[in-house]
C-alpha positions in Angstrom: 138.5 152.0 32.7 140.6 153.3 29.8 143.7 151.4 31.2 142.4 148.1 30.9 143.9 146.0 28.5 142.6 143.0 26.6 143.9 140.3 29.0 141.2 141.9 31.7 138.4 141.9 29.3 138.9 138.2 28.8 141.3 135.7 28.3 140.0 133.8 25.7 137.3 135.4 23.9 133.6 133.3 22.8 133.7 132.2 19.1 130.0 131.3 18.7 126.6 131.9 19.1 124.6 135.0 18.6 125.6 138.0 20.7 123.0 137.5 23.2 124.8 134.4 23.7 128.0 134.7 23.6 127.3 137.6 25.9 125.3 134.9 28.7 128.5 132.9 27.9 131.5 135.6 28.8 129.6 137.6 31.5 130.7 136.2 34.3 134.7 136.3 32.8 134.0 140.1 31.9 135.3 143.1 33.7 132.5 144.9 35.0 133.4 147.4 32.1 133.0 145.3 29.6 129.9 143.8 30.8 127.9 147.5 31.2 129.5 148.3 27.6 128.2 145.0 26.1 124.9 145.1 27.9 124.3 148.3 26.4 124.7 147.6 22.9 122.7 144.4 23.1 119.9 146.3 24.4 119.8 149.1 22.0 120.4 146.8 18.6 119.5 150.0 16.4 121.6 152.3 18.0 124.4 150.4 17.6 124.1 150.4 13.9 123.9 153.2 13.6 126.7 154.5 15.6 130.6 154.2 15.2 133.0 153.1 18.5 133.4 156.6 19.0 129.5 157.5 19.1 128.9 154.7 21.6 132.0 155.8 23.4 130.7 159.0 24.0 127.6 157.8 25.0 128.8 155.5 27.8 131.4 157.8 28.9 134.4 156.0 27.8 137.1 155.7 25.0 136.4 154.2 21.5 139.6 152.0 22.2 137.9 150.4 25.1 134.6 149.6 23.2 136.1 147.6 20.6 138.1 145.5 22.9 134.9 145.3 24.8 133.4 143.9 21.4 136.8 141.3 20.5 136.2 139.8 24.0 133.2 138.2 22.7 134.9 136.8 19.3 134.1 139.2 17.0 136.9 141.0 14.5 135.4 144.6 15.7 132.5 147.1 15.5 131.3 146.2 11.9 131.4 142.5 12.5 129.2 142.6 15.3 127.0 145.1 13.4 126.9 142.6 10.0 125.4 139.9 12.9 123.3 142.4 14.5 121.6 143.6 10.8 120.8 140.2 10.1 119.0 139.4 13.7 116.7 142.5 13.0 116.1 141.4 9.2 115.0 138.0 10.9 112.8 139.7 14.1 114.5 137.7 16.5 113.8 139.7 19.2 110.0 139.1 21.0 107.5 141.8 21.8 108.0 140.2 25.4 111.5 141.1 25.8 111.8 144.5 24.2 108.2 145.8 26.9 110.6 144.0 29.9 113.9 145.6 28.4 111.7 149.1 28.0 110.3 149.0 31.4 113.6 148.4 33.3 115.4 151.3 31.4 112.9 153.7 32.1 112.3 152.6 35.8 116.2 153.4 35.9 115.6 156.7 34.8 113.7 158.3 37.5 112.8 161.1 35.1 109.3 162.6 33.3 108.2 160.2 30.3 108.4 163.3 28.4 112.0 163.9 29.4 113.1 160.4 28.5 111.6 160.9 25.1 113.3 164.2 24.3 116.2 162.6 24.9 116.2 159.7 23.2 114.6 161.5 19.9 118.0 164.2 20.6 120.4 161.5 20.5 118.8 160.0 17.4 118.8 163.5 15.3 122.5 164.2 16.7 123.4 161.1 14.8 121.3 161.9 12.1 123.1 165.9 11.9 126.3 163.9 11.6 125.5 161.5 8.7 125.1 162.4 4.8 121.2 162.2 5.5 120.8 166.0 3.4 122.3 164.7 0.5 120.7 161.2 0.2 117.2 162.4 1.0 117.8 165.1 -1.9 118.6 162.4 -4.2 116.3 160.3 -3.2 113.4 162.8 -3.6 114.4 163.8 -7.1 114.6 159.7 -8.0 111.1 159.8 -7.0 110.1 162.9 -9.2 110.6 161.6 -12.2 108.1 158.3 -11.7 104.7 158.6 -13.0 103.7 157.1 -10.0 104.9 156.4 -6.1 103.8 153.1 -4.9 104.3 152.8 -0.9 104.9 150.1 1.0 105.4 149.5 5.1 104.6 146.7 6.8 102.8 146.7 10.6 103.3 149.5 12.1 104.8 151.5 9.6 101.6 151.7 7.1 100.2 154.5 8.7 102.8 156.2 8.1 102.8 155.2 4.6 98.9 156.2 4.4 99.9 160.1 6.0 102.2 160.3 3.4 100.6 159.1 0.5 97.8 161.3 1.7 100.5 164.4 1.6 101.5 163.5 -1.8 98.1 163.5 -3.0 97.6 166.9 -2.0 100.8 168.0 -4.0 99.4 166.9 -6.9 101.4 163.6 -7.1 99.6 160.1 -7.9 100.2 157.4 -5.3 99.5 153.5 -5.1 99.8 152.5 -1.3 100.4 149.0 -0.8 98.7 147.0 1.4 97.0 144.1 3.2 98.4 140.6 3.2 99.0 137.3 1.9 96.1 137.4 -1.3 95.4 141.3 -0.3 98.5 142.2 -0.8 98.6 140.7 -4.4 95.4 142.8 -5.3 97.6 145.6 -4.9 100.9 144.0 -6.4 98.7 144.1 -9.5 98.1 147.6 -10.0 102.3 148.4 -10.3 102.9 149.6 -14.0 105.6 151.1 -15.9 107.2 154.1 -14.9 106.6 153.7 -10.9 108.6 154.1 -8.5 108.4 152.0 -4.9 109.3 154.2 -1.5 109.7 151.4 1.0 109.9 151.5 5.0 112.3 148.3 6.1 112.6 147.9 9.7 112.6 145.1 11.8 111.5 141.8 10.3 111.5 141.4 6.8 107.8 140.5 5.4 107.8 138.9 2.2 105.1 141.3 1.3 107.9 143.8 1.0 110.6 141.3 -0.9 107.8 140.4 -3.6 106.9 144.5 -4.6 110.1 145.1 -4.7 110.9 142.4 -7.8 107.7 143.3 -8.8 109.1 146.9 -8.9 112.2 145.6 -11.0 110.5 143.7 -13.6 109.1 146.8 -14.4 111.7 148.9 -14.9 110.9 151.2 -12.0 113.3 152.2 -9.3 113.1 152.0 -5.3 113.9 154.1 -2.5 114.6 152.1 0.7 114.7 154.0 4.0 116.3 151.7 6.9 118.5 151.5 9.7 119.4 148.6 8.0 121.4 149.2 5.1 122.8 145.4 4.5 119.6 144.1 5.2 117.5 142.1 2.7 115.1 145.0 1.3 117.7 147.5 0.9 119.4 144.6 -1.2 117.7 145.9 -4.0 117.3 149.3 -3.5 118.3 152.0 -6.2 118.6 154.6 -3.3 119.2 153.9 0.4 118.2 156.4 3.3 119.9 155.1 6.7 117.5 156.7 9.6 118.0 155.1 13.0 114.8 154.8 14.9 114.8 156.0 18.5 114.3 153.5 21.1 113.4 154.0 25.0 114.3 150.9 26.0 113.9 148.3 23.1 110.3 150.2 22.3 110.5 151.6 19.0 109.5 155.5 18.1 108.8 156.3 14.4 109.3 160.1 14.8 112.5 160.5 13.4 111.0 158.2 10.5 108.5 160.4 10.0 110.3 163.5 9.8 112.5 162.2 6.6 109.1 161.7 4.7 107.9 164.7 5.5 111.3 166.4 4.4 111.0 164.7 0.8 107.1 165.7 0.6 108.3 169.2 1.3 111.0 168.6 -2.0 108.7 167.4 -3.9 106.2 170.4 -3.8 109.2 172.4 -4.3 110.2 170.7 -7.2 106.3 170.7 -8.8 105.3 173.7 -7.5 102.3 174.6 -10.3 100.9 170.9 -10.0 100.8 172.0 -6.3 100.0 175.4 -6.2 96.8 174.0 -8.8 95.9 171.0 -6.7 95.8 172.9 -3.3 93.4 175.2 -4.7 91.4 172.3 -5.9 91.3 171.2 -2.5 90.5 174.3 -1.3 87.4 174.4 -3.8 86.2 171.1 -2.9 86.1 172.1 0.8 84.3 175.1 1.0 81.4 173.3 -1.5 81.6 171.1 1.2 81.2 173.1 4.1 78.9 175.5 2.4 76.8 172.3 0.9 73.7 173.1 2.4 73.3 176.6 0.9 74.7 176.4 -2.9 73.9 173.2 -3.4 72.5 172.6 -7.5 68.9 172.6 -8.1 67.0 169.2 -8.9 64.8 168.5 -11.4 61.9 169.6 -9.1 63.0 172.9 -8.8 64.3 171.5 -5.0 68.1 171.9 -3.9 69.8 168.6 -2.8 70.0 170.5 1.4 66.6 172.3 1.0 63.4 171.5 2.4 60.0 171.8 0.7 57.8 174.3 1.9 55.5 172.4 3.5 57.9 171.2 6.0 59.5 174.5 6.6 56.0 175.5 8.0 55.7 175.7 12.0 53.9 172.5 13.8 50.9 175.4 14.7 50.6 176.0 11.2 50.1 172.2 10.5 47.8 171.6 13.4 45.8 174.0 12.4 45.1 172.9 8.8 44.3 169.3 10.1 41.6 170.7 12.4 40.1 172.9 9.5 
């Protein structure tokens, strides 16, 4: 496979279309190597991104040489070319739900392996790209940009939000104020109007850009305030204005999407902010703790009322047994 050269790939290489299509175009010219390379990387959109020719090499079992010859048989100049179109198919959600379930099914049909087993895989590839990339150092400077707002505003769109809400939630805990942005269309303005001076906006951009996300961000700007964008995008449109950028590939079985590697970046920059604040979070945690037990223990040391009655206690009257009652109506 490795001693193929370009003429076998294809003599004259596709100058148009999206990748999808000039991959439909050049398949039946392609050598079979080719093909299973290209296939591949069309498939898995985000992987590609996030990899170099020698990651996706590896993966597929062949040389870097013979994945970027792969990649000039279909027109382009070379791996970031195709990755520049690529970025801005995901910013525009190209893709439909339809044919990332009917991409996800055939790949793990393929597999012949435990769901669970496909999963641990494909979450091990993503944080072996993730140990490789500058991730420590920009998720450290990215959680000391955030210390110093008054505020964090959140912002992700679909299915994203609950992440944002577990992490607001987090932050709340720590003793930091949050403003989690949601709903749409006039919704989303009722929160738009609650930004002030001094936030700062943590955003989640993957997959289709909503211009939900767009309008916070200049909202952010006008302000003064400064953004943290975590993507697997970093050319796309809402890392575009982006003080600090996290790249975090998502992990894909098939073309369906799992936010775990997502996940654990947030939860890494919760765990520096607490370190950073640690009285404001040492104090709020034992507020919380407080509040609890009042909770749990309500119904004993609740405060007295007026009447002498606590707000879980029961007069005396109705504390008495039924027999007790029946007998006084007789009498």
């Amino acid at each position: 496979m490795e001693q193929e050269d370009a003429a076998s790939f294809m003599r004259e290489p596709v100058r148009a279309g999206t990748f999808s299509e000039r991959l439909a175009l050049a398949s039946p010219r392609l050598s079979e190597a080719a093909r299973s390379i290209l296939s591949y990387l069309e498939q898995h959109p985000t992987m590609l991104l996030a990899s170099s020719a020698m990651d996706i090499a590896k993966k597929l079992a062949t040389s870097d040489a013979t994945v970027i010859r792969s990649i000039q048989a279909l027109g382009y100049d070379g791996l970031p070319h195709l990755k520049a179109e690529v970025a801005a198919a995901l910013d525009a959600g190209i893709r439909t739900p339809v044919e990332k379930v009917s991409v996800t099914i055939n790949e793990v049909d393929q597999a012949k392996r435990s769901l669970l087993s496909i999963s641990i895989s494909a979450y091990s590839e993503t944080l072996a790209l993730l140990e490789k990339s500058e991730i420590d150092s920009d998720v450290a400077r990215a959680t000391r940009t955030l210390n110093e707002a008054r505020r964090i505003a959140l912002y992700g769109a679909g299915p994203l939000f609950p992440l944002m809400q577990q992490t607001a939630m987090h932050l709340n805990r720590i003793g930091r104020r949050t403003l989690l942005l949601g709903g749409a269309g006039g919704a989303f303005a009722d929160s738009l109007i609650q930004l002030e001076q001094g936030d700062a906006l943590l955003v989640l951009a993957y997959g289709k850009v909503q211009r939900e996300g767009i309008l916070a961000e200049r909202e952010v700007r006008k302000l003064g305030g400064t953004i943290v964008v975590i993507t697997d995008n970093p050319t796309g449109r809402l890392a575009g204005l982006a003080s600090q950028i996290i790249v975090v590939p998502r992990t894909e079985v098939g073309n369906m999407t799992m936010y775990g590697t997502v996940l654990l970046v947030l939860e890494s920059m919760v765990l520096g902010l607490t370190a950073l604040n640690r009285d404001a979070a040492l104090s709020t945690s034992m507020r919380l703790r407080d509040l609890r037990e009042e909770l749990t223990l309500g119904f004993i040391v609740a405060p007295r009322l007026g009447n002498g009655q606590g707000i879980g206690s029961r007069k005396a009257s109705d504390q008495r047994s039924p027999s007790s009652k029946t007998k006084k109506q007789k009498s």
